[in-house]
C-alpha positions, 0 to 999 in steps of 0.5 A: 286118079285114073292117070296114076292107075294107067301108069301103074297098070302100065308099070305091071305090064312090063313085068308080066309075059305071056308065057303059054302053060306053066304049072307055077302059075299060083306058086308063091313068087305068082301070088305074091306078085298078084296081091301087089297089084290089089294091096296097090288098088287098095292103097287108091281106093282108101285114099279116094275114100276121104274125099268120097264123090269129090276126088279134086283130081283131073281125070278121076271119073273113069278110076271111080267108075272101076273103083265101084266095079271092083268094090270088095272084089280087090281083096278077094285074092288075099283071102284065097291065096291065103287058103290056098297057102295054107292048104299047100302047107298041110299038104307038105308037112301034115298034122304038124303044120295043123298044129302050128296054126294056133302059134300063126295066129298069135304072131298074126296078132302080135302083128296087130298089136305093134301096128294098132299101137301106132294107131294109139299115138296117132289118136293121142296126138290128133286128139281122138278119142278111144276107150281101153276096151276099143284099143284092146279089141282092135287088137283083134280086129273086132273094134277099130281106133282108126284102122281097117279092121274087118280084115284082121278079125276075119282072118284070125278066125279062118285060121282058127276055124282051119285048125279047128276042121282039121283037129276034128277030122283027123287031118283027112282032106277033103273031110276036113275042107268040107268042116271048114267050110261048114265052119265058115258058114256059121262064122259069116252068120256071127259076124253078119249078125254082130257086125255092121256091113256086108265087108265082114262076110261076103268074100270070107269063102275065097277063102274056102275056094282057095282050100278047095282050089289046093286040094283039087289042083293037080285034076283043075290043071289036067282038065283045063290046061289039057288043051288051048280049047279047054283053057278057053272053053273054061274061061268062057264059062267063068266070066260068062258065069261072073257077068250073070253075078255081077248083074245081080250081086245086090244079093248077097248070095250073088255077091258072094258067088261072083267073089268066088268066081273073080278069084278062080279067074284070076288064077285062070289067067295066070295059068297063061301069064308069067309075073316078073315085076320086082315092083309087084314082089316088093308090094306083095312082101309088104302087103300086111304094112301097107294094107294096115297102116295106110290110113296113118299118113292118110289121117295125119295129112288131112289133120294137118290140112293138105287133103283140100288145101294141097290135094296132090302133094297130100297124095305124094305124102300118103303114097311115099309115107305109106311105103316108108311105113312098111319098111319100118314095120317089115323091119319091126316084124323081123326082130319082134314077132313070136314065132322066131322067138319060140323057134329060137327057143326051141333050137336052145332047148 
Protein backbone atom coordinates (compact mmCIF):
# COMPACT_ATOMS: atom_id res chain seq x y z
CA UNK A 1 0.00 0.00 0.00
CA UNK A 2 2.59 2.52 0.83
CA UNK A 3 4.16 1.73 -2.61
CA UNK A 4 0.75 2.42 -4.46
CA UNK A 5 0.24 5.87 -2.40
CA UNK A 6 4.10 6.67 -3.56
CA UNK A 7 3.34 6.13 -7.15
CA UNK A 8 0.04 8.14 -6.89
CA UNK A 9 1.73 10.95 -4.67
CA UNK A 10 4.41 10.58 -7.43
CA UNK A 11 1.55 10.87 -10.35
CA UNK A 12 -0.17 14.12 -8.44
CA UNK A 13 3.38 16.02 -8.44
CA UNK A 14 3.90 15.98 -12.19
CA UNK A 15 0.33 18.01 -12.05
CA UNK A 16 1.08 20.47 -9.80
CA UNK A 17 3.49 23.75 -9.93
CA UNK A 18 4.65 26.09 -7.90
CA UNK A 19 3.35 28.88 -9.12
CA UNK A 20 3.75 31.95 -6.54
CA UNK A 21 0.52 34.02 -5.69
CA UNK A 22 -2.85 33.27 -7.65
CA UNK A 23 -6.04 34.34 -6.56
CA UNK A 24 -7.59 31.18 -8.11
CA UNK A 25 -6.22 29.06 -5.72
CA UNK A 26 -9.85 27.66 -4.52
CA UNK A 27 -11.61 28.42 -7.61
CA UNK A 28 -13.32 25.15 -9.06
CA UNK A 29 -10.76 23.45 -11.39
CA UNK A 30 -8.23 23.76 -7.77
CA UNK A 31 -10.88 22.28 -5.85
CA UNK A 32 -11.99 19.90 -7.65
CA UNK A 33 -8.52 18.70 -8.24
CA UNK A 34 -7.93 18.70 -4.61
CA UNK A 35 -10.70 16.49 -3.41
CA UNK A 36 -8.99 13.92 -6.20
CA UNK A 37 -6.42 13.40 -4.06
CA UNK A 38 -8.51 12.46 -0.74
CA UNK A 39 -11.65 10.52 -2.63
CA UNK A 40 -8.27 8.53 -3.87
CA UNK A 41 -7.02 8.35 -0.25
CA UNK A 42 -10.51 7.25 0.72
CA UNK A 43 -10.61 4.92 -1.95
CA UNK A 44 -7.00 3.05 0.23
CA UNK A 45 -8.37 3.36 3.18
CA UNK A 46 -11.77 1.39 2.87
CA UNK A 47 -10.13 -1.01 1.10
CA UNK A 48 -7.48 -1.65 3.72
CA UNK A 49 -10.67 -1.29 6.16
CA UNK A 50 -11.47 -5.16 5.06
CA UNK A 51 -8.28 -6.40 6.11
CA UNK A 52 -7.99 -4.39 9.27
CA UNK A 53 -4.40 -4.57 10.89
CA UNK A 54 -3.65 -7.33 8.49
CA UNK A 55 -3.11 -5.66 5.17
CA UNK A 56 -0.90 -9.21 3.09
CA UNK A 57 1.02 -6.53 1.15
CA UNK A 58 4.81 -5.67 1.42
CA UNK A 59 5.51 -2.42 2.55
CA UNK A 60 1.97 -1.53 4.18
CA UNK A 61 3.16 -0.61 7.44
CA UNK A 62 4.29 2.95 6.53
CA UNK A 63 0.53 3.64 4.58
CA UNK A 64 -0.89 2.40 7.70
CA UNK A 65 0.73 4.60 9.92
CA UNK A 66 -0.34 7.78 7.73
CA UNK A 67 -3.78 6.26 7.07
CA UNK A 68 -4.33 6.49 11.27
CA UNK A 69 -2.66 10.24 11.10
CA UNK A 70 -5.06 11.48 8.44
CA UNK A 71 -8.18 9.29 10.17
CA UNK A 72 -11.36 11.66 9.33
CA UNK A 73 -8.80 14.29 8.14
CA UNK A 74 -9.38 13.20 4.11
CA UNK A 75 -12.85 14.01 4.04
CA UNK A 76 -12.53 17.15 5.61
CA UNK A 77 -11.94 19.28 2.09
CA UNK A 78 -15.31 17.62 0.88
CA UNK A 79 -17.00 19.12 3.45
CA UNK A 80 -15.42 22.71 3.23
CA UNK A 81 -15.25 23.28 -0.63
CA UNK A 82 -18.64 22.28 -0.27
CA UNK A 83 -19.47 25.49 2.10
CA UNK A 84 -17.55 27.26 0.51
CA UNK A 85 -19.21 26.55 -3.15
CA UNK A 86 -22.21 27.25 -1.71
CA UNK A 87 -21.41 30.45 -0.41
CA UNK A 88 -19.63 31.68 -3.74
CA UNK A 89 -23.00 30.65 -4.99
CA UNK A 90 -25.26 32.90 -2.97
CA UNK A 91 -22.65 35.43 -3.59
CA UNK A 92 -23.41 35.46 -7.19
CA UNK A 93 -26.78 34.75 -7.80
CA UNK A 94 -28.59 35.67 -4.04
CA UNK A 95 -31.83 34.74 -2.62
CA UNK A 96 -32.37 32.68 -5.89
CA UNK A 97 -29.93 30.08 -5.41
CA UNK A 98 -30.97 30.13 -1.34
CA UNK A 99 -34.16 29.15 -3.09
CA UNK A 100 -32.92 26.34 -5.24
CA UNK A 101 -31.42 24.67 -2.38
CA UNK A 102 -34.12 22.74 -1.48
CA UNK A 103 -34.27 21.18 -5.22
CA UNK A 104 -30.36 20.51 -4.81
CA UNK A 105 -31.06 18.39 -2.38
CA UNK A 106 -33.84 16.17 -3.95
CA UNK A 107 -31.44 15.65 -6.83
CA UNK A 108 -28.61 14.80 -3.94
CA UNK A 109 -31.10 12.32 -2.80
CA UNK A 110 -32.09 10.78 -5.91
CA UNK A 111 -28.30 10.35 -6.42
CA UNK A 112 -28.79 8.35 -3.30
CA UNK A 113 -31.39 6.44 -4.31
CA UNK A 114 -30.10 5.17 -7.79
CA UNK A 115 -26.53 4.32 -5.93
CA UNK A 116 -28.52 2.56 -2.73
CA UNK A 117 -30.39 0.68 -5.39
CA UNK A 118 -27.26 -0.90 -6.67
CA UNK A 119 -26.65 -1.71 -2.85
CA UNK A 120 -29.99 -3.44 -2.82
CA UNK A 121 -28.95 -6.06 -5.69
CA UNK A 122 -25.66 -6.70 -4.47
CA UNK A 123 -27.42 -7.86 -0.87
CA UNK A 124 -29.86 -9.67 -2.86
CA UNK A 125 -27.24 -11.68 -4.72
CA UNK A 126 -24.85 -12.36 -1.87
CA UNK A 127 -27.51 -13.00 0.43
CA UNK A 128 -27.73 -10.36 2.93
CA UNK A 129 -30.22 -9.32 4.86
CA UNK A 130 -32.14 -5.75 4.86
CA UNK A 131 -35.50 -4.77 5.88
CA UNK A 132 -37.70 -2.25 3.87
CA UNK A 133 -37.14 0.43 6.70
CA UNK A 134 -33.21 -0.18 6.36
CA UNK A 135 -33.47 0.16 2.29
CA UNK A 136 -35.82 3.35 2.78
CA UNK A 137 -33.51 5.07 5.16
CA UNK A 138 -30.38 4.72 3.50
CA UNK A 139 -31.78 6.67 1.02
CA UNK A 140 -31.08 9.33 3.44
CA UNK A 141 -28.12 8.29 4.73
CA UNK A 142 -29.32 7.48 8.21
CA UNK A 143 -29.62 3.75 7.86
CA UNK A 144 -26.94 1.73 5.69
CA UNK A 145 -27.35 -1.57 3.68
CA UNK A 146 -23.69 -1.75 2.78
CA UNK A 147 -22.77 1.76 1.84
CA UNK A 148 -20.95 4.55 3.46
CA UNK A 149 -23.70 6.53 4.77
CA UNK A 150 -22.73 9.11 7.43
CA UNK A 151 -21.53 11.27 4.82
CA UNK A 152 -24.85 11.48 2.74
CA UNK A 153 -27.04 12.11 5.87
CA UNK A 154 -24.83 14.82 6.84
CA UNK A 155 -24.67 16.46 3.94
CA UNK A 156 -28.51 16.57 3.23
CA UNK A 157 -29.06 18.22 6.44
CA UNK A 158 -25.87 21.17 6.04
CA UNK A 159 -27.89 21.96 3.00
CA UNK A 160 -31.23 22.21 4.49
CA UNK A 161 -29.72 24.01 7.64
CA UNK A 162 -28.07 26.54 4.81
CA UNK A 163 -31.34 27.03 3.39
CA UNK A 164 -33.14 27.24 6.65
CA UNK A 165 -29.97 30.21 7.78
CA UNK A 166 -30.39 32.12 4.98
CA UNK A 167 -34.51 31.88 4.77
CA UNK A 168 -34.55 33.09 8.13
CA UNK A 169 -31.97 36.05 8.16
CA UNK A 170 -33.08 37.59 4.96
CA UNK A 171 -30.08 36.22 2.98
CA UNK A 172 -27.92 38.85 5.13
CA UNK A 173 -24.40 37.21 5.07
CA UNK A 174 -22.48 37.29 7.71
CA UNK A 175 -26.18 37.02 9.98
CA UNK A 176 -27.15 34.22 8.20
CA UNK A 177 -23.60 32.25 8.27
CA UNK A 178 -23.53 33.04 11.81
CA UNK A 179 -27.42 30.85 12.02
CA UNK A 180 -25.71 28.23 10.09
CA UNK A 181 -23.32 27.72 12.11
CA UNK A 182 -25.50 27.81 15.18
CA UNK A 183 -27.89 25.60 13.16
CA UNK A 184 -24.84 23.21 12.70
CA UNK A 185 -24.12 22.91 16.22
CA UNK A 186 -27.51 21.43 17.24
CA UNK A 187 -27.48 19.09 14.36
CA UNK A 188 -23.98 17.61 15.58
CA UNK A 189 -25.59 17.44 19.25
CA UNK A 190 -28.84 15.21 17.27
CA UNK A 191 -26.75 13.29 15.61
CA UNK A 192 -24.03 12.42 18.29
CA UNK A 193 -26.68 11.63 20.28
CA UNK A 194 -28.82 9.52 17.89
CA UNK A 195 -25.79 8.21 16.03
CA UNK A 196 -22.91 5.81 16.61
CA UNK A 197 -19.31 7.17 16.40
CA UNK A 198 -17.80 10.33 16.32
CA UNK A 199 -17.45 10.12 12.15
CA UNK A 200 -21.05 11.59 11.92
CA UNK A 201 -20.10 15.16 13.96
CA UNK A 202 -16.62 15.82 14.31
CA UNK A 203 -15.79 17.55 10.80
CA UNK A 204 -19.52 18.78 10.23
CA UNK A 205 -18.15 22.68 10.76
CA UNK A 206 -15.39 22.37 7.73
CA UNK A 207 -18.24 23.01 6.47
CA UNK A 208 -19.16 26.35 8.30
CA UNK A 209 -15.14 27.27 7.96
CA UNK A 210 -15.62 27.02 4.39
CA UNK A 211 -19.09 29.43 4.37
CA UNK A 212 -17.14 31.68 6.60
CA UNK A 213 -13.72 31.23 4.37
CA UNK A 214 -16.03 32.46 0.99
CA UNK A 215 -17.39 35.52 2.67
CA UNK A 216 -13.99 36.44 4.28
CA UNK A 217 -12.01 35.83 1.09
CA UNK A 218 -11.17 38.97 -0.39
CA UNK A 219 -9.74 40.39 3.27
CA UNK A 220 -7.79 36.46 4.06
CA UNK A 221 -6.22 37.19 0.49
CA UNK A 222 -5.30 40.74 1.04
CA UNK A 223 -3.75 39.99 4.49
CA UNK A 224 -2.09 36.85 3.73
CA UNK A 225 -0.79 37.13 0.29
CA UNK A 226 0.00 40.61 1.25
CA UNK A 227 3.80 39.49 1.29
CA UNK A 228 6.09 36.34 1.30
CA UNK A 229 6.20 37.10 5.38
CA UNK A 230 2.70 36.88 5.76
CA UNK A 231 2.09 33.72 3.72
CA UNK A 232 4.78 32.38 5.86
CA UNK A 233 3.99 33.90 8.98
CA UNK A 234 0.30 32.70 8.62
CA UNK A 235 1.48 29.15 7.67
CA UNK A 236 3.61 28.96 10.92
CA UNK A 237 0.96 29.85 13.12
CA UNK A 238 -1.46 27.15 11.30
CA UNK A 239 0.46 24.14 11.54
CA UNK A 240 1.93 25.37 14.83
CA UNK A 241 -1.86 25.48 15.69
CA UNK A 242 -2.68 22.20 13.97
CA UNK A 243 0.18 20.18 15.82
CA UNK A 244 -1.13 21.69 19.33
CA UNK A 245 -4.51 19.73 18.14
CA UNK A 246 -3.31 16.67 16.83
CA UNK A 247 -1.58 15.99 20.16
CA UNK A 248 -4.90 16.21 21.97
CA UNK A 249 -7.54 15.35 19.27
CA UNK A 250 -8.82 12.25 21.71
CA UNK A 251 -11.12 15.27 22.75
CA UNK A 252 -13.55 15.94 20.45
CA UNK A 253 -13.12 19.49 20.79
CA UNK A 254 -9.69 19.22 19.57
CA UNK A 255 -10.50 17.03 17.21
CA UNK A 256 -12.91 19.04 15.57
CA UNK A 257 -10.69 22.20 15.77
CA UNK A 258 -7.59 20.47 14.15
CA UNK A 259 -10.25 19.37 11.15
CA UNK A 260 -11.08 22.94 10.76
CA UNK A 261 -7.51 23.77 10.86
CA UNK A 262 -6.31 21.05 8.29
CA UNK A 263 -8.65 22.27 5.75
CA UNK A 264 -7.67 26.49 5.84
CA UNK A 265 -4.07 24.90 5.27
CA UNK A 266 -5.03 23.08 2.77
CA UNK A 267 -5.99 26.11 0.96
CA UNK A 268 -3.03 27.95 2.69
CA UNK A 269 -0.80 25.99 0.18
CA UNK A 270 -2.57 26.21 -2.64
CA UNK A 271 -2.35 29.76 -2.36
CA UNK A 272 1.25 29.21 -3.86
CA UNK A 273 0.40 25.92 -6.02
CA UNK A 274 -1.17 25.33 -9.32
CA UNK A 275 -3.41 21.97 -10.08
CA UNK A 276 -3.08 20.75 -13.49
CA UNK A 277 -3.39 16.79 -13.33
CA UNK A 278 -6.28 15.57 -15.50
CA UNK A 279 -5.71 12.48 -13.31
CA UNK A 280 -6.74 14.70 -10.20
CA UNK A 281 -9.74 16.48 -12.52
CA UNK A 282 -11.28 13.00 -13.75
CA UNK A 283 -11.13 11.72 -9.57
CA UNK A 284 -12.66 14.97 -8.56
CA UNK A 285 -15.54 14.79 -11.52
CA UNK A 286 -16.55 11.57 -10.28
CA UNK A 287 -15.84 11.80 -6.57
CA UNK A 288 -20.00 11.07 -5.65
CA UNK A 289 -19.39 7.61 -7.53
CA UNK A 290 -16.49 6.59 -6.39
CA UNK A 291 -16.79 7.72 -2.82
CA UNK A 292 -20.45 5.92 -2.57
CA UNK A 293 -20.14 2.66 -4.53
CA UNK A 294 -16.54 1.67 -3.84
CA UNK A 295 -17.62 -0.86 -1.33
CA UNK A 296 -19.68 -2.83 -4.08
CA UNK A 297 -16.55 -4.64 -5.79
CA UNK A 298 -14.78 -4.27 -2.56
CA UNK A 299 -17.84 -6.74 -0.97
CA UNK A 300 -18.32 -8.91 -4.03
CA UNK A 301 -14.40 -9.57 -4.21
CA UNK A 302 -14.41 -10.78 -0.76
CA UNK A 303 -17.74 -13.00 -1.24
CA UNK A 304 -16.05 -14.46 -4.17
CA UNK A 305 -13.05 -15.29 -2.08
CA UNK A 306 -10.13 -12.95 -3.55
CA UNK A 307 -9.52 -10.61 -0.82
CA UNK A 308 -7.14 -13.82 1.06
CA UNK A 309 -6.91 -16.29 -1.73
CA UNK A 310 -5.45 -13.45 -4.20
CA UNK A 311 -4.95 -10.04 -2.45
CA UNK A 312 -3.41 -8.24 -5.14
CA UNK A 313 -5.59 -9.16 -8.06
CA UNK A 314 -8.46 -8.32 -5.77
CA UNK A 315 -7.04 -4.81 -5.38
CA UNK A 316 -6.76 -4.60 -9.36
CA UNK A 317 -10.33 -5.79 -9.55
CA UNK A 318 -11.47 -3.13 -6.59
CA UNK A 319 -9.60 -0.21 -8.23
CA UNK A 320 -10.56 -0.94 -11.97
CA UNK A 321 -14.19 -1.73 -11.08
CA UNK A 322 -14.59 1.17 -8.96
CA UNK A 323 -13.55 3.48 -11.71
CA UNK A 324 -15.81 1.35 -14.00
CA UNK A 325 -18.67 2.33 -11.47
CA UNK A 326 -18.24 5.69 -11.64
CA UNK A 327 -18.41 6.24 -15.11
CA UNK A 328 -21.65 4.31 -15.37
CA UNK A 329 -23.11 6.08 -12.46
CA UNK A 330 -21.88 9.70 -13.88
CA UNK A 331 -23.56 8.46 -17.08
CA UNK A 332 -26.98 7.45 -15.15
CA UNK A 333 -26.74 10.86 -13.29
CA UNK A 334 -26.89 12.85 -16.76
CA UNK A 335 -30.06 11.17 -17.93
CA UNK A 336 -31.66 10.63 -14.40
CA UNK A 337 -31.24 13.52 -12.09
CA UNK A 338 -34.15 15.90 -11.14
CA UNK A 339 -32.86 19.08 -11.73
CA UNK A 340 -32.39 18.74 -15.46
CA UNK A 341 -35.59 17.30 -15.63
CA UNK A 342 -37.53 20.34 -13.72
CA UNK A 343 -34.97 22.89 -16.05
CA UNK A 344 -36.16 21.08 -18.94
CA UNK A 345 -39.72 21.68 -17.77
CA UNK A 346 -39.25 24.86 -17.01
CA UNK A 347 -37.62 25.99 -20.41
CA UNK A 348 -41.36 24.37 -22.07
CA UNK A 349 -43.51 26.03 -20.01
Amino acid sequence: MSIVLGIFGLLCLLGIRFKGFHMDYIDRKATVQINGIFVFLVLLSHFCGYYGDDVPFAYSHQYLEIRRMLAQLVVTTFLFFSGFGIMESIKRKGASYVNSIPLKVVDLINSFVIAILMYVVLNLYIGRDMSLSQVLLSFIGWESIGNSNWYLFDIIGLYLLTFAGFKMCDGKPTKSIFLTIVLMLGFMWFVGTYRQGMRWYNTLLCYGAGLLYSNSKSWIDRTVMKNVITWIGTGVVLIVMFIYMYQRREAVNYYIAHAVIFSVIICWGAMVLKFQSPMLMWLGNHIFGIYILQRIPMVLGKHWGWMQSNPIFYGVFCFVATILLAIIFAELLKHLSIKKWMQQLKSRA
